[in-house]
MILO-116310 format. One record per residue (C-alpha): residue number from 0; residue in one letter; x, y, z. Coordinates in Angstrom, 3 decimals. Each point is the difference from the previous one (the first is absolute). Layout:
# residues N
    k  r        px        py        pz
  NUM  A         X         Y         Z
...
***
This chain:
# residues 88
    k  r        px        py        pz
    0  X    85.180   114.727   173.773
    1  X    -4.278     0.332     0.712
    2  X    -2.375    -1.639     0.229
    3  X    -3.657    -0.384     1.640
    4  X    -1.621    -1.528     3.167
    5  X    -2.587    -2.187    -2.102
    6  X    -2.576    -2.556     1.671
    7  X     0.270    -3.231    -1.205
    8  X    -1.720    -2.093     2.197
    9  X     0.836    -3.662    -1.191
   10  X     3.771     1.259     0.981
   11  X    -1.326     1.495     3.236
   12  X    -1.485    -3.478     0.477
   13  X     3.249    -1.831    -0.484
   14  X     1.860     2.478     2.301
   15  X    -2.489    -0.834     2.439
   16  X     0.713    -3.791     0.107
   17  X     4.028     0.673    -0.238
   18  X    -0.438     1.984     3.237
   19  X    -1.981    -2.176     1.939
   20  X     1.884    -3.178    -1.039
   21  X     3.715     2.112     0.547
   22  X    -1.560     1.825     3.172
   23  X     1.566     3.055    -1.228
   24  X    -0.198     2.867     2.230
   25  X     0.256     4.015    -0.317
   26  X     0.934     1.102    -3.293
   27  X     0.958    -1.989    -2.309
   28  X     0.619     0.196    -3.840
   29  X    -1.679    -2.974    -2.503
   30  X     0.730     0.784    -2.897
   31  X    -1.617    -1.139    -3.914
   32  X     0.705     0.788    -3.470
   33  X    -2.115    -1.108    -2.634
   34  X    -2.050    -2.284     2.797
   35  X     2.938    -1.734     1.071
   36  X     1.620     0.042     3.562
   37  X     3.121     1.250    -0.365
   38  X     1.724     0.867     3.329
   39  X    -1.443     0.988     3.657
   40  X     1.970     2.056     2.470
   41  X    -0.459     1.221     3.769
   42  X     0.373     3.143    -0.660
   43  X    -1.579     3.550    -1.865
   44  X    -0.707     0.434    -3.525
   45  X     2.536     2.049    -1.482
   46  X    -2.618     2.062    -1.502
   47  X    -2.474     0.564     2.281
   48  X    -2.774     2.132     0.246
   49  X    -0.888     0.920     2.996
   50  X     1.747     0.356     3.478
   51  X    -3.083    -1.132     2.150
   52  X     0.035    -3.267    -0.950
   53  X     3.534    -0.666     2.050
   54  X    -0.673     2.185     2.677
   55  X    -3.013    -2.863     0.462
   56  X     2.513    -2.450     0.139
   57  X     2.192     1.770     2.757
   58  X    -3.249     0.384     2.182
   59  X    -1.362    -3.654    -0.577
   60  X     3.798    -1.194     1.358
   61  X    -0.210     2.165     3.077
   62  X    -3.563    -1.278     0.911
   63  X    -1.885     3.655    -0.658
   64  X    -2.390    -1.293    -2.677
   65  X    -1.066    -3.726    -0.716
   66  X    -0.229    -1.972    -3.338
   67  X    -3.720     1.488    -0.575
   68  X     0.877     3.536     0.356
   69  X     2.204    -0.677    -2.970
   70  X    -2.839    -2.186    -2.452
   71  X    -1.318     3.807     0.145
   72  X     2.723     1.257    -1.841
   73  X    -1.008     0.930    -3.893
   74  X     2.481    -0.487    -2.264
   75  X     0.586     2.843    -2.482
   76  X    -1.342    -1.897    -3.354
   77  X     0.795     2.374    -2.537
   78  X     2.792     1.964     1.277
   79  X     2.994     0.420    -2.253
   80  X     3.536    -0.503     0.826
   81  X     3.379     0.468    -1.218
   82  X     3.668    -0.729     1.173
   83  X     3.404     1.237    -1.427
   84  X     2.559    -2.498    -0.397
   85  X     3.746     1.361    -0.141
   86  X     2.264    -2.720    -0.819
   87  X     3.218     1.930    -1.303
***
């Protein structure tokens, strides 16, 4: 499976208001296809692309950085991905 981290801001936007409404906290998968909601999920992407983004999380829930040290995070727009599936 692959795919691409694309910006799509009126989904970013939406995400935004389902995480403030939910209170979601850490990481946590929302999830669209085609525009459409589809699932979220406390948890990691499956695919994902790179491994600073949960040590962030780890060190926001033990107190060593605060909510603004993480808005400085970019997110890799752009980057590539892919995933093997095995289900024999």
């Amino acid at each position: 499976m692959g795919g691409e981290i694309v910006k799509r801001p009126k989904i970013i936007e939406q995400v935004r208001k389902i995480v403030k409404t939910i209170k979601l906290d850490y990481i946590s998968v929302v999830q669209f296809i085609d525009g459409k909601l589809i699932e979220i999920n406390p948890r990691i992407a499956g695919a994902f692309p790179d491994l600073e983004f949960p040590l962030l999380a780890i060190k926001l829930a033990l107190g060593e950085i605060t909510k603004e040290d993480i808005k400085k995070y970019k997110i890799p727009y752009g980057i590539k991905l892919s995933r093997y599936v095995n289900q024999i």
